[in-house]
ROSE-411435 format. One record per atom (N, C-alpha, C): atom name; residue number from 0; x, y, z. Coordinates in steps of 0.001 Angstrom, whole numbers. Example, Ala and Ser with C-alpha at 12.3 -4.5 7.8 and 13.67 -1.06 7.14 Angstrom:
2
  atom  seq       px       py       pz
     N    0    13190    -5690     7800
    CA    0    12300    -4500     7800
     C    0    13200    -3300     7800
     N    1    12850    -2250     7080
    CA    1    13670    -1060     7140
     C    1    12900       30     7870
***
This chain:
153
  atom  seq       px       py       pz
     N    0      844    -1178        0
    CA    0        0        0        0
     C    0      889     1240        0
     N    1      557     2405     -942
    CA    1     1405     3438    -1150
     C    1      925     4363      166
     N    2     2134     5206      987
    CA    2     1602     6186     1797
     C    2     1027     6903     1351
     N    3       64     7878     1971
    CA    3     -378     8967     1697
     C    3      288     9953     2129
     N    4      297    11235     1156
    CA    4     1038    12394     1862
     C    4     -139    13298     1226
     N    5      341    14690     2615
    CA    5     -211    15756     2266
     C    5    -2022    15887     2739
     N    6    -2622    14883     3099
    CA    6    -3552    14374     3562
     C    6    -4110    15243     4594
     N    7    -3605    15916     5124
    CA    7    -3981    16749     6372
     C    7    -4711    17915     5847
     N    8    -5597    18542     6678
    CA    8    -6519    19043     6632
     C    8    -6775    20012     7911
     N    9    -7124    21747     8511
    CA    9    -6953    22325     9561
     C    9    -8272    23087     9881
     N   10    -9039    22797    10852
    CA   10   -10094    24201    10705
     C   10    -9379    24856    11925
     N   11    -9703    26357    11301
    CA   11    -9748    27570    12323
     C   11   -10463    27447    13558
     N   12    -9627    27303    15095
    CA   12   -10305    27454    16298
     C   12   -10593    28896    16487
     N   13    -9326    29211    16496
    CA   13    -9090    31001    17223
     C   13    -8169    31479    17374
     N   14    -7566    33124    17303
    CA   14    -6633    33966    17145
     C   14    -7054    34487    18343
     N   15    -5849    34169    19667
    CA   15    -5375    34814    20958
     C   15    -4424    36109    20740
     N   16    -4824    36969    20978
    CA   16    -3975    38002    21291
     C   16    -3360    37726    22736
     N   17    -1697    37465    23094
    CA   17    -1687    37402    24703
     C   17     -571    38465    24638
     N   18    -1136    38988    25698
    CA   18     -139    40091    26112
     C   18     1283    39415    27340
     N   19     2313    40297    26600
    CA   19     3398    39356    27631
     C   19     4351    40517    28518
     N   20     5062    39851    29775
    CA   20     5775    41029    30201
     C   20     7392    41442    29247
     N   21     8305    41500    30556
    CA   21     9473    41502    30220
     C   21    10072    40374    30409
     N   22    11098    40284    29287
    CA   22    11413    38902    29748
     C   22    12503    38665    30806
     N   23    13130    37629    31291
    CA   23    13912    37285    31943
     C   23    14457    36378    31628
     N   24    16454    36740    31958
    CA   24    16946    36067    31230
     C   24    17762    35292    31891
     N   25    17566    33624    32186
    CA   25    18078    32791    33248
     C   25    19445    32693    32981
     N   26    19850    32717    32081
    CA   26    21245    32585    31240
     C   26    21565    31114    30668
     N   27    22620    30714    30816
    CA   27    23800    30385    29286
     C   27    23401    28829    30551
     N   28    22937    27163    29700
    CA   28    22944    26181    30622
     C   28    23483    25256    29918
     N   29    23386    24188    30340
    CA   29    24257    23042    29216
     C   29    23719    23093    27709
     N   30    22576    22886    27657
    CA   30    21535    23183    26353
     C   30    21228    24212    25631
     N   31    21894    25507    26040
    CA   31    21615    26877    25706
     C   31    21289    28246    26171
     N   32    20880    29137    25840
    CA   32    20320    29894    26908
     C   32    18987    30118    26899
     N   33    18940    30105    28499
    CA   33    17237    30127    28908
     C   33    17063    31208    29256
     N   34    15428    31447    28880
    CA   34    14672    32708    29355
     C   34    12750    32454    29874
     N   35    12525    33311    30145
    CA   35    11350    33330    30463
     C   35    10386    34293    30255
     N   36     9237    34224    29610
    CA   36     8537    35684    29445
     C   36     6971    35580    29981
     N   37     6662    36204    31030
    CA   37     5462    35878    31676
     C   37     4759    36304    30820
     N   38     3265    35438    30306
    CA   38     2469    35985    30060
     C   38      817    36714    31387
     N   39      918    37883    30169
    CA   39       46    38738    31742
     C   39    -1686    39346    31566
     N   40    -2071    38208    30132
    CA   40    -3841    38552    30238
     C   40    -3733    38634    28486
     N   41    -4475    39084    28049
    CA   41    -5182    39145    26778
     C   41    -6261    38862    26519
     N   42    -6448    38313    25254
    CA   42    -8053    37667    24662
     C   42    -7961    36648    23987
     N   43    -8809    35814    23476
    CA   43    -8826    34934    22084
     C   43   -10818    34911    21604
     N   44   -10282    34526    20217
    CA   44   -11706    34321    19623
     C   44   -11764    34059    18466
     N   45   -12500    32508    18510
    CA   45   -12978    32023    17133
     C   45   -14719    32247    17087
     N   46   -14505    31004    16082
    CA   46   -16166    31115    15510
     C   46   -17093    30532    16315
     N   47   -16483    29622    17272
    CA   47   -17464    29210    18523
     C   47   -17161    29224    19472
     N   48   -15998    30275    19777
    CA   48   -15583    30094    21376
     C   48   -15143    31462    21609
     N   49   -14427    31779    23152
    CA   49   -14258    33201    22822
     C   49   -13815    33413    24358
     N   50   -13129    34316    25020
    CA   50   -13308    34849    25992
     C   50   -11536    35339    26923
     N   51   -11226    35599    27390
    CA   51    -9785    36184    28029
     C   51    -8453    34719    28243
     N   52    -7676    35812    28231
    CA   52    -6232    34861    28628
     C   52    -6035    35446    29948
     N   53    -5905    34696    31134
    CA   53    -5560    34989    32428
     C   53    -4193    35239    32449
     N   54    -4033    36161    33133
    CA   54    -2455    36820    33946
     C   54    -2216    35627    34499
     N   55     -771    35066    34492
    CA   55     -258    34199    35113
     C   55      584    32893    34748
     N   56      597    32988    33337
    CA   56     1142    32257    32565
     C   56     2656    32353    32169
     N   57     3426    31478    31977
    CA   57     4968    31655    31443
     C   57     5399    31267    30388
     N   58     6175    31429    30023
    CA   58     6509    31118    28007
     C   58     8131    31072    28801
     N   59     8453    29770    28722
    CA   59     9963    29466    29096
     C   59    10701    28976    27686
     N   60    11811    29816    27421
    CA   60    12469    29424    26022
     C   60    13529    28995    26148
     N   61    14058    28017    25728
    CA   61    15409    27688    25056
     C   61    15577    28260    24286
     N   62    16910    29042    24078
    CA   62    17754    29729    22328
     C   62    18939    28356    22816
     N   63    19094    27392    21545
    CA   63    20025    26139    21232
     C   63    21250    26735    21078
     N   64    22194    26044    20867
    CA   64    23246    26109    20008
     C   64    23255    26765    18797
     N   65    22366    26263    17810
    CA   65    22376    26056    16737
     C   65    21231    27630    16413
     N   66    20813    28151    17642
    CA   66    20388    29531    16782
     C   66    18714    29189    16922
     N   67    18100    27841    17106
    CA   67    17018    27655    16978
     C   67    16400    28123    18277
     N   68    14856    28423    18554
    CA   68    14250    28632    19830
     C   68    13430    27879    19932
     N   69    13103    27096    21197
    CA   69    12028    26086    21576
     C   69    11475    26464    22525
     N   70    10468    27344    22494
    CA   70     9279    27712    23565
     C   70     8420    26542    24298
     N   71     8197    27103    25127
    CA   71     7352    26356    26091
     C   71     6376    26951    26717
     N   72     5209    27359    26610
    CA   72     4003    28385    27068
     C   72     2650    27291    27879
     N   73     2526    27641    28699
    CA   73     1712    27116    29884
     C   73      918    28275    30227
     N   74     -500    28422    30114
    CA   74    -1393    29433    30027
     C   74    -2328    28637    30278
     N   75    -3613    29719    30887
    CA   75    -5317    29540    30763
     C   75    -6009    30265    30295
     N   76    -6945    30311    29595
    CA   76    -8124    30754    28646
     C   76    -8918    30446    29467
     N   77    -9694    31544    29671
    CA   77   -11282    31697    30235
     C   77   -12289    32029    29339
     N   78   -13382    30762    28778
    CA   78   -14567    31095    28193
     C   78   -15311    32479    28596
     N   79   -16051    32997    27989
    CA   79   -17131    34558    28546
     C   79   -18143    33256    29209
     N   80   -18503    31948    28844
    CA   80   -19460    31430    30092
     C   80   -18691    30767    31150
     N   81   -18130    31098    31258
    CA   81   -16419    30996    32615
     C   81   -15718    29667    32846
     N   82   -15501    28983    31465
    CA   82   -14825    27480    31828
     C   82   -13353    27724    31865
     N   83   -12506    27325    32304
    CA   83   -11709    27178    32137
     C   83   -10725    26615    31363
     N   84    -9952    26639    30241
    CA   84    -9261    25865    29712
     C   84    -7866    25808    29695
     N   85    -7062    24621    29966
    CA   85    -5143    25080    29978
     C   85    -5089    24769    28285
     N   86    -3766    25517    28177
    CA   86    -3032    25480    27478
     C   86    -1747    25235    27468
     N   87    -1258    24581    26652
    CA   87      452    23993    26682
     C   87      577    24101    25155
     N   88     1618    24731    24752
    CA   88     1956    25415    23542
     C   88     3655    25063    23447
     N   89     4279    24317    22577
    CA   89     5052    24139    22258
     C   89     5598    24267    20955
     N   90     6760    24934    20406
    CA   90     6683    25735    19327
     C   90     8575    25504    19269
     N   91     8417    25903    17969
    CA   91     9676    25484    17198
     C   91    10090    26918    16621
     N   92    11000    27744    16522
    CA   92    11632    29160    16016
     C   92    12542    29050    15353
     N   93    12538    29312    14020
    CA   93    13948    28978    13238
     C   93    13968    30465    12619
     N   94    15140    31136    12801
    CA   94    15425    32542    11959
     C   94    16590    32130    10808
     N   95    16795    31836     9630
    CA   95    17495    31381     8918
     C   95    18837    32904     9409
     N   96    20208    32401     9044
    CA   96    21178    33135     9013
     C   96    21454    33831     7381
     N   97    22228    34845     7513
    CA   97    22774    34811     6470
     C   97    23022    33961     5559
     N   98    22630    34069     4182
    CA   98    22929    33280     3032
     C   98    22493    31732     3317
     N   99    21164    31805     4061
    CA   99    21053    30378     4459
     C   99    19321    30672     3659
     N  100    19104    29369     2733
    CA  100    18355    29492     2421
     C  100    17108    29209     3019
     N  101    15258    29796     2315
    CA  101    14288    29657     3716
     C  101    13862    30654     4128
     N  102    12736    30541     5043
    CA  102    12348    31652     5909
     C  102    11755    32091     7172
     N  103    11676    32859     7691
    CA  103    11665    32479     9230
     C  103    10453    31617     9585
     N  104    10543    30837    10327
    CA  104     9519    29758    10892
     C  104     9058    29962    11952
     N  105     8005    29612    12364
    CA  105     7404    29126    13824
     C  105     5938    28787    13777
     N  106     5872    27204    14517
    CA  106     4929    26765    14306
     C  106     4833    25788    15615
     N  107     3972    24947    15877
    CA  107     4011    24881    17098
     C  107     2819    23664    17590
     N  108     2777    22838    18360
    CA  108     1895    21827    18921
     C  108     1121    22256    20147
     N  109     -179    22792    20052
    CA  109    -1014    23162    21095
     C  109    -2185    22320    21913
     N  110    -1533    21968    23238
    CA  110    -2199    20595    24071
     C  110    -3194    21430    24717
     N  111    -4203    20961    24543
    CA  111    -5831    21777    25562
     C  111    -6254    20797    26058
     N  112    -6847    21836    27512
    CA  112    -7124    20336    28489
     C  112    -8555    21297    28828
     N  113    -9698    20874    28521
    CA  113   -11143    21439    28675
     C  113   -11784    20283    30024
     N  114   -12286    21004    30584
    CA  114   -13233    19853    31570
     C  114   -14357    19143    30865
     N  115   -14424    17705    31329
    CA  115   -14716    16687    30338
     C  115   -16490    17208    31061
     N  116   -17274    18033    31630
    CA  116   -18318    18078    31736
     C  116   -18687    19417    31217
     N  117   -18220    19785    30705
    CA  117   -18222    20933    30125
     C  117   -18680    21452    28345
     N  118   -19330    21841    28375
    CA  118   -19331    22448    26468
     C  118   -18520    22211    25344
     N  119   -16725    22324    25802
    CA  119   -15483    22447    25304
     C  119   -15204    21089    25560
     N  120   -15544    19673    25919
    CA  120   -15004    18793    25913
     C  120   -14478    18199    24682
     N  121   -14731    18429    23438
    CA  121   -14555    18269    22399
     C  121   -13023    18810    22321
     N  122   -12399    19749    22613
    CA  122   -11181    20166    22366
     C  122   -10166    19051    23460
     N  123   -10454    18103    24036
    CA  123   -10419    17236    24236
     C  123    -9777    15936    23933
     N  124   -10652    16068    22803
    CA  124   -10420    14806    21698
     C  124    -9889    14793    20223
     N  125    -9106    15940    20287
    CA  125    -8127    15907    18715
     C  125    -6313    16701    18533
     N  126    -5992    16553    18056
    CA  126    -4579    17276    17879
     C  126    -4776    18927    17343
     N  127    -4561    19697    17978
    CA  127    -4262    21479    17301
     C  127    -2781    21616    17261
     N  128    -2554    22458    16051
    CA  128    -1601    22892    15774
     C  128    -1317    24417    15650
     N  129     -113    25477    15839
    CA  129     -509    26481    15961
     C  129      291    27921    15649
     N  130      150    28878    15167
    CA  130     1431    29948    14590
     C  130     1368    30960    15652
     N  131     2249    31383    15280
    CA  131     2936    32606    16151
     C  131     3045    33386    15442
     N  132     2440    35097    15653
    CA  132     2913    36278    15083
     C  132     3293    36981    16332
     N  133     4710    37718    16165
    CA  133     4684    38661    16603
     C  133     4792    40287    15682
     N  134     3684    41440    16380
    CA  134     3498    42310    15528
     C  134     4304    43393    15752
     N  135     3990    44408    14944
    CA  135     5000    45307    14978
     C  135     4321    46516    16078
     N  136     4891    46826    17196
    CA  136     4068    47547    18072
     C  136     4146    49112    17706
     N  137     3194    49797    18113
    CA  137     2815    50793    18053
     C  137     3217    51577    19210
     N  138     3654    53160    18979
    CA  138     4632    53639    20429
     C  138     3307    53708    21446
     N  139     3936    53405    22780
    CA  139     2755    53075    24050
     C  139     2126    51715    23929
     N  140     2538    51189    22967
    CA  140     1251    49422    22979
     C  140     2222    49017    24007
     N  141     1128    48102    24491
    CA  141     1735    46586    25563
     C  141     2737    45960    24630
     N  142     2941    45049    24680
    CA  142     3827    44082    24226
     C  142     2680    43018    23998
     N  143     2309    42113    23023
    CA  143     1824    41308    22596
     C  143     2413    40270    21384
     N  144     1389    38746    21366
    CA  144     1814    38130    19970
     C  144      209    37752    19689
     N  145      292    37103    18584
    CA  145    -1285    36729    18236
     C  145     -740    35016    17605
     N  146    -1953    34366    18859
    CA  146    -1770    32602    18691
     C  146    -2766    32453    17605
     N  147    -2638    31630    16743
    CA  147    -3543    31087    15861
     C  147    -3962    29387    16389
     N  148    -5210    29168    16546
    CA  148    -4823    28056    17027
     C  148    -5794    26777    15560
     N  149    -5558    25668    15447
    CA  149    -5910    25040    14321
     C  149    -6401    23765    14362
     N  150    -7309    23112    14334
    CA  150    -7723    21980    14790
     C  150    -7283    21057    13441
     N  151    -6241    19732    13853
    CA  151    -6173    18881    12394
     C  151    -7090    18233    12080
     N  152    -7259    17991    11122
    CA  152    -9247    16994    10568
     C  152    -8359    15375     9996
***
């Protein structure tokens, strides 16, 4: 039997705006250097869901050897009918170097954990995948990025 490729398929959950602080920078460890950037509230909203990012969250990064960044973001989303949902966001950062062919990347595996009595139990039961923008701020804006988040079919 021949594999299939290309087969995958994504619907749109929702675009989080999360606002983040300053970062902190743990320094230089066997694996690279570490940092940390609290996240401190925002929003998100798709076509059936919707409601704030709670203050209190951390985005812990590795920068490798090799130039690459491997985030690690641990957050909660609060529905507007007040469920709770975690988030675990793991994400891959590649900035190509000089004369290296390509272009900048980041993309990312997003684990949701919804209460199984709840509305959202469905996010539950499938794999999301997910991008990262960061935008270009405006003088006086917070500091923000915008999550895309993607359900695979």
């Amino acid at each position: 039997m021949e594999p299939v490729y290309n087969d995958f398929k994504a619907e749109f959950m929702w675009d989080a705006k999360v606002k983040i602080g300053n970062m902190v920078v743990v320094g230089e460890s066997k694996r690279g250097t570490r940092r940390m950037i609290p996240i401190t509230g925002g929003f998100f909203k798709g076509p059936n869901i919707q409601g704030e990012v709670l203050p209190g969250g951390e985005d812990w990064q590795l920068v490798r050897p090799d130039g690459d960044t491997e985030l690690n973001a641990r957050y909660l989303l609060k529905t507007n009918d007040g469920i709770i949902i975690q988030v675990i966001n793991k994400a891959l950062m590649h900035v190509p170097v000089k004369n290296e062919e390509g272009s900048f990347y980041v993309k990312s595996i997003v684990d949701l954990e919804a209460p199984t009595d709840s509305r959202y139990d469905y996010l539950n039961h499938a794999i999301f995948i997910g991008t990262l923008t960061m935008p270009k701020l405006n003088p006086g804006e917070e500091p923000y990025v915008i999550i895309g988040v993607y359900k695979l079919l």
